[in-house]
One Martini backbone bead per residue (centre of mass of N, CA, C, O) as a GRO file, in nm:
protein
  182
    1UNK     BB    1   3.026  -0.305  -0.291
    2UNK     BB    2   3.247  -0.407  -0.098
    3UNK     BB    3   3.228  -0.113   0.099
    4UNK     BB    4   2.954  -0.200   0.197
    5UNK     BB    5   3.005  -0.507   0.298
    6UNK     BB    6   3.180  -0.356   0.512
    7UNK     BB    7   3.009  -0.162   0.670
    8UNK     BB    8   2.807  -0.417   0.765
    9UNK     BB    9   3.002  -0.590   0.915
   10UNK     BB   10   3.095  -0.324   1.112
   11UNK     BB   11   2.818  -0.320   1.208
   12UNK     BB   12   2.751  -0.596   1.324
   13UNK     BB   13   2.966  -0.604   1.538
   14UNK     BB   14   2.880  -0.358   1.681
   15UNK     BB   15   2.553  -0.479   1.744
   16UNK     BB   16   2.709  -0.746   1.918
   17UNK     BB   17   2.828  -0.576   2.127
   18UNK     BB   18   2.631  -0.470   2.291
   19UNK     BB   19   2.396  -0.415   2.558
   20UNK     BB   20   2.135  -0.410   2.377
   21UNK     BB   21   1.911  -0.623   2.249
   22UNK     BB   22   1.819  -0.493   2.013
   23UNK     BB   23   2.118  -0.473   1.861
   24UNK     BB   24   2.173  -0.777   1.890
   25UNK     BB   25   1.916  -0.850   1.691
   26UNK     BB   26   2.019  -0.693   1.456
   27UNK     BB   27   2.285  -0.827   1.414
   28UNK     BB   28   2.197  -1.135   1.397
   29UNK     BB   29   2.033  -1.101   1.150
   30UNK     BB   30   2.291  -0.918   0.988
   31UNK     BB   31   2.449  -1.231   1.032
   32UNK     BB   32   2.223  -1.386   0.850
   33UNK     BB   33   2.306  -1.223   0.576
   34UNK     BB   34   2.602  -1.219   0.549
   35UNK     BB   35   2.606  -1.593   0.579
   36UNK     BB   36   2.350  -1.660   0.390
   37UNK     BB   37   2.131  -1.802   0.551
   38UNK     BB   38   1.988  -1.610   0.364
   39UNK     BB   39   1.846  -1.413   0.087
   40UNK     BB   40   1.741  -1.156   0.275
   41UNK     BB   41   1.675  -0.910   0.462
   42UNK     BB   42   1.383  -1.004   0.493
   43UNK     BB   43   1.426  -1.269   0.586
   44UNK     BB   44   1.572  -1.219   0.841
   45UNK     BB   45   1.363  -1.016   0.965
   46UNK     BB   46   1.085  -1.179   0.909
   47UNK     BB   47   0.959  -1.024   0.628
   48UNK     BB   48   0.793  -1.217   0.474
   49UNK     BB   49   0.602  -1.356   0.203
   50UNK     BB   50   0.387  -1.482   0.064
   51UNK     BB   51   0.308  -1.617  -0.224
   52UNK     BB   52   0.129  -1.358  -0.359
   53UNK     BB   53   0.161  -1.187  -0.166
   54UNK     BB   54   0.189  -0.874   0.046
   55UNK     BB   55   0.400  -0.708   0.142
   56UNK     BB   56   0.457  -0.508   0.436
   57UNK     BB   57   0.446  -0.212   0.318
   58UNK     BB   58   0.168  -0.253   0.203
   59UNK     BB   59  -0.028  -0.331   0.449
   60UNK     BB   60   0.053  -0.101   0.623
   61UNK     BB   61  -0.093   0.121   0.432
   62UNK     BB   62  -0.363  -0.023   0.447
   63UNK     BB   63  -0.429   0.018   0.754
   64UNK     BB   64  -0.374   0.340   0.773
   65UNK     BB   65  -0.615   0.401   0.564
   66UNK     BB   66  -0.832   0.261   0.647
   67UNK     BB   67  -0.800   0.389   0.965
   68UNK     BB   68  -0.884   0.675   0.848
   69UNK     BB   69  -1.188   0.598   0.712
   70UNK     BB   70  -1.282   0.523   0.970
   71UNK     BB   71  -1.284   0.774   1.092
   72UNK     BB   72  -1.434   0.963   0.924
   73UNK     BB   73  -1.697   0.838   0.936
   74UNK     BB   74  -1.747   0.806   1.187
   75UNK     BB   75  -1.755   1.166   1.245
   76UNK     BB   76  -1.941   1.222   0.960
   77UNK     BB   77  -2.147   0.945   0.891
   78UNK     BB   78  -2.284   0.746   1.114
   79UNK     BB   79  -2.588   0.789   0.987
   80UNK     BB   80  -2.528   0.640   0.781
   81UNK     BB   81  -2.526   0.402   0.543
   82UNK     BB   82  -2.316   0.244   0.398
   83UNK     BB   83  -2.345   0.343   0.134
   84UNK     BB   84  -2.343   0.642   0.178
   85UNK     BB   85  -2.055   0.623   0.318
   86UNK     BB   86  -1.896   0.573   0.050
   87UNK     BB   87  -2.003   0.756  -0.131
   88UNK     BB   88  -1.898   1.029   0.046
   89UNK     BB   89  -1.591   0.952   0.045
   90UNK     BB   90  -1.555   0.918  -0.255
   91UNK     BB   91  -1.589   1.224  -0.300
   92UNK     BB   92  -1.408   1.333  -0.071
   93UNK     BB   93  -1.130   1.198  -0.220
   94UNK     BB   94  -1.145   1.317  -0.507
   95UNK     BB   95  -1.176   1.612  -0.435
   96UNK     BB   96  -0.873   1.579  -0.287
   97UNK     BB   97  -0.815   1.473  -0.495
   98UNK     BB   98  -0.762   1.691  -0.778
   99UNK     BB   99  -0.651   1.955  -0.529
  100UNK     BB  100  -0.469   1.923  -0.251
  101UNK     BB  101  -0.284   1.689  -0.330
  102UNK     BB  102  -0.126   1.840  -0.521
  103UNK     BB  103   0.016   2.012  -0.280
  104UNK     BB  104   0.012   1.790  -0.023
  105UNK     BB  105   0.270   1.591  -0.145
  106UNK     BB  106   0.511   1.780  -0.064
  107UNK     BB  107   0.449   1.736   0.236
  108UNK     BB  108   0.566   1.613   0.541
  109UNK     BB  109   0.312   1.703   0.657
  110UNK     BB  110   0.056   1.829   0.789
  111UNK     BB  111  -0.177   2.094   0.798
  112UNK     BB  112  -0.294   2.258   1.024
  113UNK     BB  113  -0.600   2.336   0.912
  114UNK     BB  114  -0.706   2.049   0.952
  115UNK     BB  115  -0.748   1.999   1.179
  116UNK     BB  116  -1.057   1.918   1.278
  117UNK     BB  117  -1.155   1.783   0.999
  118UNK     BB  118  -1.161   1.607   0.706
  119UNK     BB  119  -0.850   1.644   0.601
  120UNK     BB  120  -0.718   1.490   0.834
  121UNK     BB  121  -0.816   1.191   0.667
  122UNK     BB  122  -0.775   1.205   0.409
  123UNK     BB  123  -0.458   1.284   0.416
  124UNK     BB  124  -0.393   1.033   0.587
  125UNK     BB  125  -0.476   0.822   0.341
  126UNK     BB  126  -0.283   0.912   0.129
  127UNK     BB  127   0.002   0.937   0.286
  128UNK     BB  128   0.023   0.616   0.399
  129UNK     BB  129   0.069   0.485   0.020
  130UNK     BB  130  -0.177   0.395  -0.059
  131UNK     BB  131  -0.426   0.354  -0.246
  132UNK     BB  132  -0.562   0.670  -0.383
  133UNK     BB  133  -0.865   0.677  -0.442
  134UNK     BB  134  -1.108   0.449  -0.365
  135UNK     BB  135  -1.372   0.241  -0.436
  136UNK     BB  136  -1.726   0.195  -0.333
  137UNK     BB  137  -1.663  -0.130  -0.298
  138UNK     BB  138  -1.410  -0.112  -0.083
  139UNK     BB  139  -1.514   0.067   0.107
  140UNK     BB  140  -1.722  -0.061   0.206
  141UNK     BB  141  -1.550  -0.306   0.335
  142UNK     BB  142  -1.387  -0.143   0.524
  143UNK     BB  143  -1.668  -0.027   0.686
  144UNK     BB  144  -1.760  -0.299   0.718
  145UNK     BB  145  -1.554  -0.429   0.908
  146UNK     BB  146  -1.635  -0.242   1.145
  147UNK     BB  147  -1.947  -0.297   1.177
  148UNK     BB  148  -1.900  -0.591   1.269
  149UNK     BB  149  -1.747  -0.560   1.500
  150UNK     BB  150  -1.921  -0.366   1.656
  151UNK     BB  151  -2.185  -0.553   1.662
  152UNK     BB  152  -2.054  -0.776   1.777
  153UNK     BB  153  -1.914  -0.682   2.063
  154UNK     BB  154  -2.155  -0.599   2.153
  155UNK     BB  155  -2.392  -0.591   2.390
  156UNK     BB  156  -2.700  -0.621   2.576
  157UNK     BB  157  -2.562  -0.545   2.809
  158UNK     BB  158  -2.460  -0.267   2.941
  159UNK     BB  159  -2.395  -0.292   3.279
  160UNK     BB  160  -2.139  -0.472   3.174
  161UNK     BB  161  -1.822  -0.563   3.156
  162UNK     BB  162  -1.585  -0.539   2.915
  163UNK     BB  163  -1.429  -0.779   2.699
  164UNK     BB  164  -1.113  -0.804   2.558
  165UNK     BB  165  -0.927  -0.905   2.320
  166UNK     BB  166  -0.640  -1.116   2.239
  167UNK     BB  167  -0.409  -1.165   2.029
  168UNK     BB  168  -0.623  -1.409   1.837
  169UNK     BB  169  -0.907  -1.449   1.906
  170UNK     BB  170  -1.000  -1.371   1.645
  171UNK     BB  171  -1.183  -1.423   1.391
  172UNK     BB  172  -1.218  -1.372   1.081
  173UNK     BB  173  -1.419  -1.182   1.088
  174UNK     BB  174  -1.342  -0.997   1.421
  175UNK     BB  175  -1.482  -1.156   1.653
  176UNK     BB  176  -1.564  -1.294   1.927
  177UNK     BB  177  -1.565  -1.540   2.085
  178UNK     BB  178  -1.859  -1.614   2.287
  179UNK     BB  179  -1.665  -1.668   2.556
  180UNK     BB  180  -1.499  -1.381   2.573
  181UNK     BB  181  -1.781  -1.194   2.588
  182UNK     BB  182  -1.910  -1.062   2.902
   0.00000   0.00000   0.00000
């Protein structure tokens, strides 16, 4: 163990020694860790979650997720009901754990034959990390919060042109506030 602190310090050094700014930033950091300052190298590099939240690296793998059920439905879906849309995709979610991901999750890519398929979103959620398959009244609310914002978001006017929000606009449901939107 002291010769692994000996060499995060030798690169501590070497980071701060750097004309990167980038590089600059990660060993101030890995010396916010080394220094005590901090408790763990996640809470150094500011990953911290509140108490009972999701760690950061599993959040990341459910938006992943989410996002790519939410293509799928898009893709294949769109033209039915919430109900409908879920209970489909469960289906082949399910369908696609049982068969091809027993084979596909030794793979380090997605396999070439699914572009531009059903399987090449299924691929993209089962591989994001997140638990899949999830169950059809998850995945409602996962399509559901899609469908809530292109709702709210869209226009009564078409031919005016859309103004998108930036980061923080959104209120809880995902909607811009009314002054937002134009």
């Amino acid at each position: 163990m002291h010769m692994t602190i000996e060499r995060l310090r030798n690169l501590c050094r070497r980071l701060l020694a750097e004309g990167d700014l980038e590089f600059q930033w990660f060993g101030s950091k890995l010396d916010d860790f080394l220094c005590h300052r901090c408790r763990s190298l996640e809470e150094a590099l500011g990953l911290r979650f509140a108490r009972g939240g999701i760690p950061w690296w599993r959040e990341e793998a459910t938006r992943k997720r989410d996002a790519a059920l939410r293509a799928l439905t898009e893709r294949y879906f769109s033209e039915q009901r919430l109900s409908v849309q879920a209970k489909r995709v469960y289906e082949q979610a399910v369908r696609y754990a049982a068969s091809a991901w027993r084979r596909d999750r030794l793979c380090d890519a997605m396999p070439a034959q699914y572009v531009g398929t059903m399987r090449e979103w299924l691929w993209a959620a089962f591989a994001s990390g997140a638990p899949m398959p999830i169950r059809e009244r998850r995945l409602r609310d996962v399509l559901q919060r899609a469908d809530r914002q292109r709702d709210c978001c869209i226009r009564h006017d078409e031919t005016a042109p859309t103004t998108y929000a930036l980061p923080g606009d959104e209120r809880r449901d995902g909607c811009l506030p009314h002054w937002r939107r134009r």
